[in-house]
N, C-alpha and C positions, 0 to 999 in steps of 0.2 A: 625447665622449671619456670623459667619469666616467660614463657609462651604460653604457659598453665596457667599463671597466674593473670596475665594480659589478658585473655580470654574470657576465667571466670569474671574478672570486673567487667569487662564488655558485658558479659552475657548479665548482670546485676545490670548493671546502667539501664542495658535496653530493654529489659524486661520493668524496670523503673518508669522508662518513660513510655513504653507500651501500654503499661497499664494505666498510667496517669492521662492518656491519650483517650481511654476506654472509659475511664470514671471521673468526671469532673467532677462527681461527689465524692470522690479521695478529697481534693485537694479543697474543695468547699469545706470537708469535716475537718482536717486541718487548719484550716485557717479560723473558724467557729471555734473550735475548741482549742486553739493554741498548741500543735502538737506539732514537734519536731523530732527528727529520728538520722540515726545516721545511716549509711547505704543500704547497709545490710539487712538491721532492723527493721530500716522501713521495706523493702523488698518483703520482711516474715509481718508487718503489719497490714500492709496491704492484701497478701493474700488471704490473710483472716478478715478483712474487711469486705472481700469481694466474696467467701462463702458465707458473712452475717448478711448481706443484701442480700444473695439468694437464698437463706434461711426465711429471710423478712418476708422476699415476695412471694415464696411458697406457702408460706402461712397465710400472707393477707389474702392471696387466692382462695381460701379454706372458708375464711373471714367472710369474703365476697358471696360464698354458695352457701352462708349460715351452716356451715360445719364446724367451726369454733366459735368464741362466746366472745372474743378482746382479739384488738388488732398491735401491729408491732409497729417499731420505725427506726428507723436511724439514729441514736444518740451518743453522748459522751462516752459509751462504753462498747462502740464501733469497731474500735480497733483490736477488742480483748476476747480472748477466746472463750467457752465455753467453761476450761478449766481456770483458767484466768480471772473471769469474773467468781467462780467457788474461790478462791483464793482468797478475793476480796473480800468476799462471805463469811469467811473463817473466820476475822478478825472478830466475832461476835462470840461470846461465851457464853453459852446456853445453861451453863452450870448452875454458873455464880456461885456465889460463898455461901456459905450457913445463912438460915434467913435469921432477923434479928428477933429477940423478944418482944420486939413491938409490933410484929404485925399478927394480924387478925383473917382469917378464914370468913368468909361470907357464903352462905349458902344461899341457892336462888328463891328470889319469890315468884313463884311461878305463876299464885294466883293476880300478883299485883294490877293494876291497869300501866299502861304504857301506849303512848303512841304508836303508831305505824310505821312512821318514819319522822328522822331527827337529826336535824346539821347545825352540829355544834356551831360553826363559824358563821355561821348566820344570826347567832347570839351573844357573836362577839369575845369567845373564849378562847380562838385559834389563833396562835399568831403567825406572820409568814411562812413560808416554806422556805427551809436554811439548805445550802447543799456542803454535806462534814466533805465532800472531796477524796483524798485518799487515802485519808482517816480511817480507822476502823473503830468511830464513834456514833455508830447507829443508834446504840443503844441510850447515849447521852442523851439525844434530842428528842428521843423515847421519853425518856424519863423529864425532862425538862418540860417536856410538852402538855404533860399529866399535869405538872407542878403550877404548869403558866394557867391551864382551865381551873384546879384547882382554888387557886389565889383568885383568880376572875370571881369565881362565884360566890368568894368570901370577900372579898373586900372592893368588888365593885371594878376595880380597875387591871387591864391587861399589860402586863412587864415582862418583855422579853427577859430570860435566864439564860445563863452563860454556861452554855454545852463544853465549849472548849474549862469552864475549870475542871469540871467532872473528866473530860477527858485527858487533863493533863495531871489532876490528883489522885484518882480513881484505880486504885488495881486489880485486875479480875475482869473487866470488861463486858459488865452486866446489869441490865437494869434492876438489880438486888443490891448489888454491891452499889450502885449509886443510889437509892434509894437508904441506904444506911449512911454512906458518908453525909448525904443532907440530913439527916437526923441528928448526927452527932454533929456537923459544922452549920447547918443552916448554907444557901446558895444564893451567890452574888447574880446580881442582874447584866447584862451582856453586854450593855452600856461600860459597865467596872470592871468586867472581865472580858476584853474584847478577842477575838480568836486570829486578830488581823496581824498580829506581835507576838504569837507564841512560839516556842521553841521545843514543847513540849514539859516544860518543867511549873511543878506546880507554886503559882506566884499570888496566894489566894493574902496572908500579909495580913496589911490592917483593913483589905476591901470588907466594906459592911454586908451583910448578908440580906436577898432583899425580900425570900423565904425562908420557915423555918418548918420543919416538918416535926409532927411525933409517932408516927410509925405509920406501916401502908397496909392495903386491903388485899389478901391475896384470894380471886374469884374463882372458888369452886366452883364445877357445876359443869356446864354445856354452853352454847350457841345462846340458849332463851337466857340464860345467869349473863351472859355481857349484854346480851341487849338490854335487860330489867336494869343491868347496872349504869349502863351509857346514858339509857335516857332519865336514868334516878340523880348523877352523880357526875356526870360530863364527859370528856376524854380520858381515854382509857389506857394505859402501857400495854403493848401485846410484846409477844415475837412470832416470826413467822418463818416459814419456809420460803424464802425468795428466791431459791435458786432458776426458775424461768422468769422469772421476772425483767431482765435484761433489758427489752427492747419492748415492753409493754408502751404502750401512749395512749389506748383505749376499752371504752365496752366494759363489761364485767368478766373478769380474771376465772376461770375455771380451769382446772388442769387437775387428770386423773390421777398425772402423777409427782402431785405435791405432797408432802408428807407433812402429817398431823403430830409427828412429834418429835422428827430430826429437824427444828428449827435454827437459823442460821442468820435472822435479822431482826433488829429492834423497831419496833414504827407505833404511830396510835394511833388508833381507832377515836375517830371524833363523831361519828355517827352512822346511820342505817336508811337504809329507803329501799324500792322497788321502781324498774325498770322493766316496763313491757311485761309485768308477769315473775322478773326475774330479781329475788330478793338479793341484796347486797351490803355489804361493809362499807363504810367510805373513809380508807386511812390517809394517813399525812405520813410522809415518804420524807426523807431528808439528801434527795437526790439530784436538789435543785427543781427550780420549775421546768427547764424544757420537757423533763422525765414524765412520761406518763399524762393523765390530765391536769397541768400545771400544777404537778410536784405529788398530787395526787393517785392512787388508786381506788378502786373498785373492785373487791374481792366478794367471791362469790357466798349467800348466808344460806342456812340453811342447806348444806349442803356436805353433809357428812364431816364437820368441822375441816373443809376445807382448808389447804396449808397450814393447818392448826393453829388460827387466828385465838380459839378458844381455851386452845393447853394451858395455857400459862400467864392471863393476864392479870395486871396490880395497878392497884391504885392509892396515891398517897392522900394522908390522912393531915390537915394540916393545926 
């Protein structure tokens, strides 16, 4: 039995340092992202990390011969497998609660005039890109994000809002259900509610609220009803299908097999444009900047509503 077990640890060791030998971007993405593991673990991360490199490079080969539309790369979410990162995805409630009596259905104007293309953040209604970490508050900074363009375009000036109260008061884990607790509390600015000291417990107190909402816009319709809406109205709450999304960092996002109505992440849509021909969303991702185009994607428009950017977006009323 101590000769079994002498062995199996040799055989972990050297299979450790073999492979650390082979990928000095193991120990680069480690050290980048601050990860540590113990024998074992790291032994079962590593070989997940060396089948996402070779998923990466068979993809961007694809990428190379214009047989896909967006390229991959290496990020924070390296070490996590396929079911791993759904995992992570789950923490998203696609449900939500009852909507409330204060929101309102919009039907599209299809005749309206609208631009061609429109970036919000160019008009100063975006604010950074926040990374929630291993949060499952996607949906907060969804919905905060709406709230922050919102205020911009009423009272002139941009306040970052505090994802982490929503995500620390908030039950249900849905940009519905956070979109109703600001109605009834109003939401502190992030300066007041900072996410750098939380513990998860809601500590909202005598913090002053630095929005106030009275109910949101929920946008029937299709693809043309968010666009009319983005460029009428600003950033917009979506959810979407992100389950490939993993190792995105480029291009415009198209995948056959995104689904248009098993959605699984909160993000917004801050504007639209075209690329070579090929029309596009431009969301704000809350995955940090290294993710994607500096925190950013590019989701494919027009395009048979595409990961269901179009199912189910809302917009607060302030």
């Amino acid at each position: 039995m101590k000769c079994f077990i002498l062995l199996t640890a040799t055989f972990v060791v050297g299979t450790l340092s073999s492979s650390e030998e082979l990928h000095p971007k193991w120990k680069n993405f480690k050290k980048l992202h601050q990860k540590s593991y113990d024998r074992v673990e790291e032994l079962k991360r590593i070989q997940i990390f060396e089948a996402n490199l070779k998923k990466i490079e068979e993809h961007n080969k694809l990428f190379d011969k214009n047989e896909v539309s967006y390229k991959m790369a290496v990020n924070q979410f390296g070490d996590l497998s396929q079911e791993e990162f759904l995992d992570y995805l789950k923490t998203y409630n696609n449900k939500g609660g009852a909507k409330t009596t204060k929101s309102v259905k919009l039907q599209p104007h299809l005749n309206a005039e609208v631009p061609d293309e429109i970036d919000w953040r160019e008009n100063g209604a975006v604010t950074d890109v926040e990374d929630q970490g291993a949060l499952g508050s996607a949906w907060a900074f969804s919905v905060t994000g709406a709230l922050e363009g919102q205020n911009f375009l009423k009272e002139g000036k941009l306040v970052p809002l505090s994802g982490q109260e929503l995500a620390d008061c908030v039950e249900g884990g849905s940009i519905v259900e956070g979109y109703n607790y600001v109605i009834e509390y109003g939401l502190s600015a992030a300066a007041d509610y900072p996410s750098d000291s939380s513990d998860g417990t809601c500590r909202r107190g005598d913090i002053p609220a630095a929005v106030t909402e009275s109910g949101y816009v929920v946008i029937m319709g299709n693809e043309e009803a968010l666009k009319d809406t983005i460029a009428a109205a600003g950033p917009i709450s979506v959810a979407v299908d992100a389950t490939n999304w993993q190792f995105y960092t480029g291009g415009v996002f198209l995948d056959a097999n995104c689904s248009s109505t098993e959605l699984n992440h909160g993000v917004l849509a801050v504007g639209y444009g075209v690329d070579d021909g090929t029309d596009y969303w431009i969301v704000k991702n809350s995955w940090g900047t290294e993710w994607g185009e500096d925190g950013y994607i590019r989701t494919a428009r027009n395009a048979d509503n595409n990961c269901g950017i179009a199912t189910d977006p809302t917009c607060p009323i302030l």
